[in-house]
C-alpha positions in Angstrom: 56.8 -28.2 100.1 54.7 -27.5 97.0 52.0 -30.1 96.3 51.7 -32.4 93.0 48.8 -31.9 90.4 47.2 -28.6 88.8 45.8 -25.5 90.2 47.6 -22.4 91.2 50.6 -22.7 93.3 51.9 -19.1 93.5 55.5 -20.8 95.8 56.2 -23.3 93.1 56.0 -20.6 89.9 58.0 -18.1 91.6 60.8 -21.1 92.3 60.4 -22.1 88.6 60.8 -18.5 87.2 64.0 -18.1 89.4 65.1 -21.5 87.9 64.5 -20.2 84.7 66.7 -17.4 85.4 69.3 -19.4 87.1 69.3 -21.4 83.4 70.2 -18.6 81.3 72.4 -16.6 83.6 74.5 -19.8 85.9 74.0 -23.2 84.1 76.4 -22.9 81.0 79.2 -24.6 83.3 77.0 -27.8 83.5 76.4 -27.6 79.7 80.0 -27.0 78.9 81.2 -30.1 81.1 78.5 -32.4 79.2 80.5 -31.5 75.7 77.6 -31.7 74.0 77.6 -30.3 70.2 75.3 -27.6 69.9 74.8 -27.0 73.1 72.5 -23.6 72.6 69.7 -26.3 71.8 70.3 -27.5 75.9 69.7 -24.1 77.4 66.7 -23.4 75.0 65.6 -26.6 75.6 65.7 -26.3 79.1 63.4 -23.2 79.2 61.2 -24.8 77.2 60.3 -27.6 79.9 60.6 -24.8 82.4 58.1 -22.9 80.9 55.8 -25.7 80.3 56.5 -26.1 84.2 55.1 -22.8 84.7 52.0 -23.0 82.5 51.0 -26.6 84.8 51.8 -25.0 88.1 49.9 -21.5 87.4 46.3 -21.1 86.8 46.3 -18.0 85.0 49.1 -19.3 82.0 49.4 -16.4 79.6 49.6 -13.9 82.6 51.9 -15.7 84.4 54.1 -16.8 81.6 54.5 -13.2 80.4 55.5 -11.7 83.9 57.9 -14.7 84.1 59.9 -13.6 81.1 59.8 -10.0 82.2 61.3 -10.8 85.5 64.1 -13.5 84.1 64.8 -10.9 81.5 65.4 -8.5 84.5 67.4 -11.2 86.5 69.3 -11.5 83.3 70.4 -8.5 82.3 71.3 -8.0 85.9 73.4 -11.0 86.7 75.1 -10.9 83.6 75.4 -7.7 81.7 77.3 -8.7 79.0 74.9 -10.9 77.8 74.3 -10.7 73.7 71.2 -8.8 73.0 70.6 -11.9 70.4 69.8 -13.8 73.9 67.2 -11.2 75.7 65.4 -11.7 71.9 65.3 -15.5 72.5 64.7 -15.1 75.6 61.7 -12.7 74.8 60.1 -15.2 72.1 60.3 -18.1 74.4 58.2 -16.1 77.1 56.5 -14.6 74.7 55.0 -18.2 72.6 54.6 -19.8 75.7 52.2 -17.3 77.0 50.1 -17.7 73.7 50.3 -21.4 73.1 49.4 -22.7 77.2 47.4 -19.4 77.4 45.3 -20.6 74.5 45.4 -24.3 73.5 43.4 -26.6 75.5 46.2 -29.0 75.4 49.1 -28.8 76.9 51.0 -31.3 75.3 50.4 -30.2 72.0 51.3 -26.5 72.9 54.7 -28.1 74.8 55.5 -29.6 71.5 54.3 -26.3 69.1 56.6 -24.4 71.7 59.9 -26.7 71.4 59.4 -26.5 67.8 59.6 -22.8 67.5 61.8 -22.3 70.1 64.6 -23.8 68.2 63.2 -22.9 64.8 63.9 -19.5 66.1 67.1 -19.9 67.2 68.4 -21.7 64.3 66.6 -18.9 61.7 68.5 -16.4 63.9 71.6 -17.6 63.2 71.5 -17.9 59.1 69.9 -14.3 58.9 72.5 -12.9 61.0 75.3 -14.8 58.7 73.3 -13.6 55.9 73.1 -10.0 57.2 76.8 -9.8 57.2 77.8 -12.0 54.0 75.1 -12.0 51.5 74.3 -13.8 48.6 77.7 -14.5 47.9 78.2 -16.8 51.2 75.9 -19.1 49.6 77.4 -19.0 46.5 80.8 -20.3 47.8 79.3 -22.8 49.8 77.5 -23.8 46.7 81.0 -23.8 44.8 82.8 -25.5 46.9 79.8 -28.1 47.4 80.1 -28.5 43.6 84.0 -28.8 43.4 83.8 -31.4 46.1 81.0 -33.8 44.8 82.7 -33.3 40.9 85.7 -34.3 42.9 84.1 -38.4 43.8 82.1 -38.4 40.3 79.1 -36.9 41.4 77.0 -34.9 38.6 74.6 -32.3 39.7 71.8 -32.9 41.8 68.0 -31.8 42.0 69.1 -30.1 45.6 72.0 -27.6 45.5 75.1 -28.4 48.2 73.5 -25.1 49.9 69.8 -27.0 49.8 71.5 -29.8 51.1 73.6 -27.9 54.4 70.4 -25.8 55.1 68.2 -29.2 55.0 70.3 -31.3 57.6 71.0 -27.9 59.8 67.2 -26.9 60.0 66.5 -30.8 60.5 69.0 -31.1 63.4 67.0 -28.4 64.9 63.5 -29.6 63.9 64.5 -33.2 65.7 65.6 -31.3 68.9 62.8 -29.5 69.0 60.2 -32.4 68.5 62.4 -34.0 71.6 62.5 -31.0 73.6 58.5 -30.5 73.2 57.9 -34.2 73.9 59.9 -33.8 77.1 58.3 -30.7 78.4 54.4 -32.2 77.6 55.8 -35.4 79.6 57.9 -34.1 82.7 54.8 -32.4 84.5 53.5 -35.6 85.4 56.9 -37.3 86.3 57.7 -33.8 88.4 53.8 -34.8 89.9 54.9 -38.0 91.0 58.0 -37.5 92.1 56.8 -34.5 94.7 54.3 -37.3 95.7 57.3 -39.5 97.5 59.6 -38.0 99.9 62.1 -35.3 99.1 65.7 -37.2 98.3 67.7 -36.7 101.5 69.7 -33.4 101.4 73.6 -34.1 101.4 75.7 -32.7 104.2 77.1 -29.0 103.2 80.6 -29.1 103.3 80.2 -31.9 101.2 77.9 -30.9 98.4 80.1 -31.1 95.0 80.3 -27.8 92.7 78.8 -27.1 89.7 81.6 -28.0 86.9 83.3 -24.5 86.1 82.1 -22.9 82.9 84.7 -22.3 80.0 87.1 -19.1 81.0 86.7 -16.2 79.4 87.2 -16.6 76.1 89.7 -14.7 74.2 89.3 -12.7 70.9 90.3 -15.3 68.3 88.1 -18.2 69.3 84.9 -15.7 69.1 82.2 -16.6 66.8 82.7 -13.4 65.0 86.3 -13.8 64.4 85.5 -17.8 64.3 82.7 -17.3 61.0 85.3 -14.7 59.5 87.6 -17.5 59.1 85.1 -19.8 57.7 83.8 -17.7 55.3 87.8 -16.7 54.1 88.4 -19.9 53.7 85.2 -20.5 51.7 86.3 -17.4 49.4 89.8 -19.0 49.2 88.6 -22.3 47.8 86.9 -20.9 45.4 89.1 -18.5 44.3 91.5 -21.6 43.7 88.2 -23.6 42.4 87.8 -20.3 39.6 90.6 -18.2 39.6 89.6 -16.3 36.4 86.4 -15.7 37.7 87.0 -12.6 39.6 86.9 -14.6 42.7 89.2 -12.8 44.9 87.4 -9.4 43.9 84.0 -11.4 45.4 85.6 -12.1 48.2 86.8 -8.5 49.3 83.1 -7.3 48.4 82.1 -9.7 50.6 84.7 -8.8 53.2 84.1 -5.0 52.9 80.6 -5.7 53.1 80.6 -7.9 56.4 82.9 -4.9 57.7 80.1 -2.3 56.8 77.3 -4.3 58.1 79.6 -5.1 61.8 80.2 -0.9 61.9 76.6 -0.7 61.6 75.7 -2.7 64.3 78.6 -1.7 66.7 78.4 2.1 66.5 74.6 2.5 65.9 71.9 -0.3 66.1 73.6 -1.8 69.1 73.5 1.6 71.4 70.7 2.1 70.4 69.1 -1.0 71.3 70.6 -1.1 74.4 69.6 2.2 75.2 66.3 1.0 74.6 67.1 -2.5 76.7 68.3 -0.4 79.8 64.9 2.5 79.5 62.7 -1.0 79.3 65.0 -2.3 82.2 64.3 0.9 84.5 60.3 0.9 84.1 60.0 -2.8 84.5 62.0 -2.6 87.6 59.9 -0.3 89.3 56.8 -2.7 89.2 58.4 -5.8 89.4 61.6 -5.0 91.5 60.4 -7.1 94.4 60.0 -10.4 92.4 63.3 -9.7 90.7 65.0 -9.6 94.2 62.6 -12.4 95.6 64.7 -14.4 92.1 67.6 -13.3 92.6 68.1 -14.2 96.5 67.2 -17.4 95.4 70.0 -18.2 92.9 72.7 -19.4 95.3 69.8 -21.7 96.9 69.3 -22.9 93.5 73.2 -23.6 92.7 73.5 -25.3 95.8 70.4 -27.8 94.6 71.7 -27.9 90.9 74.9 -29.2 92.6 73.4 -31.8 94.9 71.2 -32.8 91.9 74.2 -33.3 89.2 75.8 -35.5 91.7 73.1 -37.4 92.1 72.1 -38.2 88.1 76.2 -39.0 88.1 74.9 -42.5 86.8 73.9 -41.6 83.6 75.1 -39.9 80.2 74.4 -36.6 77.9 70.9 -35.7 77.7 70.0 -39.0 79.0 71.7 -37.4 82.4 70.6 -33.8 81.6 66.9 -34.9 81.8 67.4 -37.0 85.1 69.3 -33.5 86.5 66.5 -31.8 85.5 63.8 -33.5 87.5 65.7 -33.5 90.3 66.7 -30.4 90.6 62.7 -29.1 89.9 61.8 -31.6 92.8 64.4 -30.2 94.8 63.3 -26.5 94.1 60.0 -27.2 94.6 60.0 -29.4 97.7 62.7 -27.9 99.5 63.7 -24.4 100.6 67.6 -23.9 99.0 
């Protein structure tokens, strides 16, 4: 059993690394069953608290922090290979801003808070380069038209913020409002992990009749991908306003913007993305050979660590959506950390 308060505790930041792992490789069944909208922000926001975790339990922060992420990145690409390289970048960041903010603030609650923010600042930024990568300046545009066509449509004259001003404001606000939540949380749940290792364990359920983690979503197939998913957005963006402005060559913008998205995907498919993972798989190799211990240590944990995430989503069964994620959250930490799974 790993003791409460701070100091180094070399037992309870190895568990918390493997949990960290466990969250990006094995907990998108338990996110998927909560139905929550956006759910990236729950997995990001998760690591976020985990890696505040780390920083309280390790006395060293920035160096443990940083071989953390290397060996969940290893874990990762390991346990699930198909992962989207978009995620070992997230991934990297998180480690990466953690490291720097508890390495170097004197205040952990403040870096906790810096750290949510960025974390999802980064994932949400992510997203609208990548859409503007592959659709341009024109995306906006329609989204602009359209915004028009529909606020012209209930009377509405033009505003001082565009209908694009307006979609990117409440998008990057969503984010900004998780991410002041998510750093609250993770400067606040050291002490409530504290306390809670200062009382007795909860009782350990029989085996055979510990409850599974809910089943992720299958596989799924082709046409409900995000790719295929945006291209219909963005067609049906082009459509409106090709009805909106039909003699404004807006069917010959649309198949710019279609051959374009095209070019930029053949890019990325036939040489970025080898080459990155190239790159991913040579980093993968060195790092293995140094830290290939702790990565097996990790990873011989994981079913342990199922077995506690199961025991502890049963037992926060009494409350709802994050109100419930943040209850199975400190008990499965206490459960990690004060128990062998």
């Amino acid at each position: 059993m790993v003791n409460s308060g701070g100091g180094d505790h070399p037992r309870a930041v190895e568990r918390l690394t493997a949990l960290w792992a466990l969250n990006e490789a094995g907990l998108g069944g338990l996110i998927h069953a909560m139905k929550i909208p956006f759910t990236g922000i729950v997995v990001g926001s998760t690591a976020v608290v985990l890696i505040a975790l780390i920083a309280h339990f390790a006395e060293r922060k920035a160096a443990a922090l940083l071989k953390a992420t290397v060996i969940v990145l290893l874990v990762k690409a390991a346990a699930s290979p198909h992962t989207p390289l978009p995620a070992y970048a997230a991934v990297a960041f998180q480690g990466l801003a953690g490291a720097l903010l508890f390495g170097y603030l004197p205040a952990p609650r403040l870096a906790a808070l810096i750290l949510g923010l960025l974390a999802l600042w980064q994932g949400a930024v992510q997203k609208l380069v990548v859409m503007t990568l592959l659709y341009g300046a024109p995306l906006w545009d329609s989204v602009d038209a359209v915004g028009r066509w529909i606020i012209g449509m209930f009377g509405g004259g033009p505003g001082a913020l565009s209908p694009t001003g307006w979609v990117l404001t409440l998008y990057l606000g969503y984010y900004t409002l998780g991410g002041l939540v998510t750093g609250w949380l993770a400067g606040a749940i050291p002490r409530e992990i504290d306390r809670a290792l200062e009382e007795l364990p909860p009782p350990e359920p029989a085996a055979p009749a510990a409850p599974d983690l809910p089943a992720g979503p299958a596989a799924k197939p082709w046409w409900h991908r995000t790719p295929f998913r945006a291209g219909l957005v963005l067609a049906a963006l082009l459509l409106a306003v090709t009805l909106i402005s039909p003699g404004e060559g807006g069917l010959a913008r649309g198949m710019k913007v279609l051959l374009r998205a095209a070019l930029v995907v053949g890019i990325w498919m036939l040489a970025a993305r080898p080459v990155i993972r190239w790159g991913l798989a040579r980093f993968q190799r060195r790092e293995q050979s140094v830290y290939g211990a702790d990565v097996t240590r990790a990873m011989s944990q994981l079913p342990g660590l199922r077995r506690a995430a199961a025991a502890a989503w049963a037992q926060s069964g009494d409350r709802r959506g994050l109100r419930r994620w943040k209850r199975f959250l400190v008990q499965l930490v206490v459960r990690a950390l004060a128990n062998d799974p």
